[in-house]
Residue, then its C-alpha position, 0 to 999 in steps of 0.5 A: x865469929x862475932x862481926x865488929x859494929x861499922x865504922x862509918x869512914x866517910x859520907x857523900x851527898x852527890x846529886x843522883x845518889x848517896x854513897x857510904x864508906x864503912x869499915x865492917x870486920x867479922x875476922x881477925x886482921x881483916x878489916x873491909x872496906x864497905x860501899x854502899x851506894x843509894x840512889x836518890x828518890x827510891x826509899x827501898x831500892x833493890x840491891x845489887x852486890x858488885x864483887x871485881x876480881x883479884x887483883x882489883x881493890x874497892x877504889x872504883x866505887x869512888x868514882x861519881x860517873x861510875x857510881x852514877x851507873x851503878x844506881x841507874x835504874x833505881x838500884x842500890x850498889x853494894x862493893x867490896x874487895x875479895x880476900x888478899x886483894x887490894x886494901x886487903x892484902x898486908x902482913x902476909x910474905x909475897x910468896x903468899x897471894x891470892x891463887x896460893x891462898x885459894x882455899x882461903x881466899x874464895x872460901x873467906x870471900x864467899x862468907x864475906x858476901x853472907x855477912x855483908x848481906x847480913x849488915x845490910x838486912x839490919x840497916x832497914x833502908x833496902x829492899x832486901x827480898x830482891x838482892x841480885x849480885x854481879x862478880x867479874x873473874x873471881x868475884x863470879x866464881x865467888x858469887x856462885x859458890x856464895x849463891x849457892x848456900x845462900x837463897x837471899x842472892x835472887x839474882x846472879x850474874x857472873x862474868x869470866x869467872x875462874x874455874x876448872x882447877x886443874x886446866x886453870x892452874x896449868x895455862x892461865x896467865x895469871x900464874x907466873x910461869x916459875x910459880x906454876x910448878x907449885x899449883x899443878x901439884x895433886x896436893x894443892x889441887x886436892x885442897x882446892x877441889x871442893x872450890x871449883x865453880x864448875x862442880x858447884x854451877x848445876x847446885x845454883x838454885x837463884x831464880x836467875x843466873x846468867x854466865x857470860x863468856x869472852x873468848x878468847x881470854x888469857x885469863x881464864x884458858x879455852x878448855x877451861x871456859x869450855x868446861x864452864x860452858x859445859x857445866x851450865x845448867x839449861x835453866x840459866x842463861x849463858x852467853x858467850x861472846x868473841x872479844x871484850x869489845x863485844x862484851x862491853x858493846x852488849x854492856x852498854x846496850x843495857x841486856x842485863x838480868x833484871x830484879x824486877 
């Protein structure tokens, strides 16, 4: 699988940081949008890969005030979409979306982080021996599985991430209800199986990990967070919160996993 040289879309010369738009493609058809984001004043800065779950796109890396956050500290931020999310969902019948293309999604989201470190290892303006990776819903179920086969990603801080495949498929709100009956099938949880970030947690070897948790959350059912809970190793850090207002009060307070 032979990726296409970048297409550079577009520039921004902001006062705190530089951001470049790409077009990178390593798939047939499947053409992604690519933000890189450097601050200014660090010549090698650090990177931290931001993947936002389905059905977020990439159009947030956009934003300057939000940017401006992102490289605070001196880091480089790195963002694109998930497979069949956003920008990256076309030619395909509705009936065909993210959680019906599970195993193509997280396994093709999962490669795509493996390559998007492999054009960034050859642009020589980062520092590639600290590359940490943030992932909110599927993007943290995603960075445990890319994680997970892939010792460059240092440091790994996943967020309400999916899993737990047969509780997940049953009672998440995600799924709308005349579509569920499909998902709880034995035949469609045997393809997704060998996916599930609870099995694939405790093989993480990254330096640091952190697993955060709000309960409760619809997305993500009670016994499926427990589960998760369950499977994280003692040498990670896990932390769970009651409601979003805590997550985002603990967010701004600046307690996060570090590169330094």
């Amino acid at each position: 699988m032979l990726a296409v040289p970048p297409l550079v879309g577009e520039k921004d010369d902001m006062p705190e940081f530089t951001r470049e738009l790409l077009q990178v493609q390593w798939r047939a058809a499947d053409a992604i949008d690519l933000y890189v984001i450097r601050p200014k004043g660090v010549e090698e800065p650090p990177v931290i890969l931001f993947l936002y779950g389905h059905p977020a796109d990439s159009d947030k890396f956009q934003n300057d005030d939000f940017c401006n956050l992102l490289v605070k500290g001196g880091f480089a931020a790195v963002g694109f979409a998930p497979a069949l999310s956003g920008h990256r969902f076309h030619e395909r019948p509705m009936k065909e979306w993210y959680v019906s293309e599970m195993q193509e999604t997280l396994g093709a989201s999962a490669h795509d982080v493996q390559m998007v470190l492999n054009y960034l290892a050859t642009r020589g303006d980062l520092d590639m021996s600290r590359v940490g990776m943030f992932g909110e819903g599927t993007g943290g179920s995603i960075g445990i599985l890319a994680a997970a086969v892939d010792p460059r990603i240092k440091v790994l801080d996943a967020l309400n991430h999916w899993g737990d495949w047969p509780e997940w498929m049953a009672k998440s709100t995600r799924i709308p209800e005349k579509e569920r009956s499909n998902f709880v099938k034995p035949e469609f949880l045997k393809k997704i199986a060998g996916l599930d970030p609870v099995d694939w947690l405790p093989r993480v070897k990254t330096a640091t990990v952190r697993v955060q948790i709000s309960e409760p959350d619809t997305i993500t059912p009670t016994a499926a967070q427990k589960a998760i809970a369950a499977a994280v190793p003692g040498t990670m850090t896990l932390v769970r919160y009651q409601g979003w207002e805590a997550t985002v009060r603990r967010a701004c307070a600046g307690k996060d996993v570090g590169l330094d």
